[in-house]
C-alpha positions in Angstrom: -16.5 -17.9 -7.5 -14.0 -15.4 -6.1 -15.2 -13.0 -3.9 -15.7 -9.5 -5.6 -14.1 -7.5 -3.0 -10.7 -9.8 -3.0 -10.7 -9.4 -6.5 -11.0 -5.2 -6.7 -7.9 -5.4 -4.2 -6.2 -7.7 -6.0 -6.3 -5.9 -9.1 -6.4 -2.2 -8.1 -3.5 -2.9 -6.0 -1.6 -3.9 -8.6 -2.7 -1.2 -10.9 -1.6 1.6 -7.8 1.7 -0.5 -7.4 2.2 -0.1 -11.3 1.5 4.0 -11.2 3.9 4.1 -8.0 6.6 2.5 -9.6 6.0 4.3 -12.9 6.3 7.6 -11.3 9.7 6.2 -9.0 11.0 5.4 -12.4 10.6 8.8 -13.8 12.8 10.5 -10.7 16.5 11.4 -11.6 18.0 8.2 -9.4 20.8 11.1 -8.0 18.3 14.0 -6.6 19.7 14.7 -3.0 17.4 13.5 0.0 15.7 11.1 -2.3 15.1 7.6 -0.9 13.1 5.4 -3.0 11.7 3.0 -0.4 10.9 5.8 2.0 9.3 8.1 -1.1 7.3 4.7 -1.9 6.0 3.8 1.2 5.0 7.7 1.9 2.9 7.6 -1.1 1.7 4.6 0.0 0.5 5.4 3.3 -0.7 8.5 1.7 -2.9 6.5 -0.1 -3.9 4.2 2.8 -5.0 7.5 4.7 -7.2 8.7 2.0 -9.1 5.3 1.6 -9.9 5.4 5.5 -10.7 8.9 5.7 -14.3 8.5 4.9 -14.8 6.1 7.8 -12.9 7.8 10.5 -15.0 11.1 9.4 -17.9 9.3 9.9 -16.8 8.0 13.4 -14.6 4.7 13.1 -12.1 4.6 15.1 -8.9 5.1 13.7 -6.9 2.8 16.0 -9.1 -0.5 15.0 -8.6 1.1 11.2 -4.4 0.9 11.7 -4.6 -2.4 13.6 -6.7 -3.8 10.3 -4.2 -2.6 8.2 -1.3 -3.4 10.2 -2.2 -7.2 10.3 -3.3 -7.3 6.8 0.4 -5.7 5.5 2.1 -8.5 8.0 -0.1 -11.4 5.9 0.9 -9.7 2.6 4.6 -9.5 3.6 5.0 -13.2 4.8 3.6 -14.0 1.4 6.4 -12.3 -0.2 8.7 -13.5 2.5 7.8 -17.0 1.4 8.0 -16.7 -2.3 11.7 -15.1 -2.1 14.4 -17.8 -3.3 16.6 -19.5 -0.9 
């Protein structure tokens, strides 16, 4: 059996990935100042924020939160980094 919570990200990650690129999709391509990696990752981080801001509120400490993250978007970007063609 899976574990619940690995399943959740799995599938709510997607579903926010989906929405993201939806809404990329719907910017005029030409607007001035308009980078679509850095708009993407903004809203992404954006997003990240919110999800810890109950914890930090609540005393966490935000440095051990951003060190999680960091080594969990490093795992999730060698996966891709090993999928890509050669």
């Amino acid at each position: 059996m899976a574990d619940p919570g690995m399943e959740f990200s799995n599938r709510v990650g997607q579903e926010l990935f989906q929405l993201l690129k939806k809404r990329l999709e719907e910017t005029p391509s030409g607007e001035q100042n308009f980078d679509r990696y850095t708009a993407a990752l903004g809203a992404a981080l954006i997003a990240v924020a919110e999800v810890l801001r109950d914890p930090i509120e609540k005393g966490a400490d935000p440095e051990k939160m951003v060190v999680f993250a960091s080594r969990w978007l490093n795992i999730f970007l060698e996966q891709i980094k090993r999928e890509r063609p050669t």
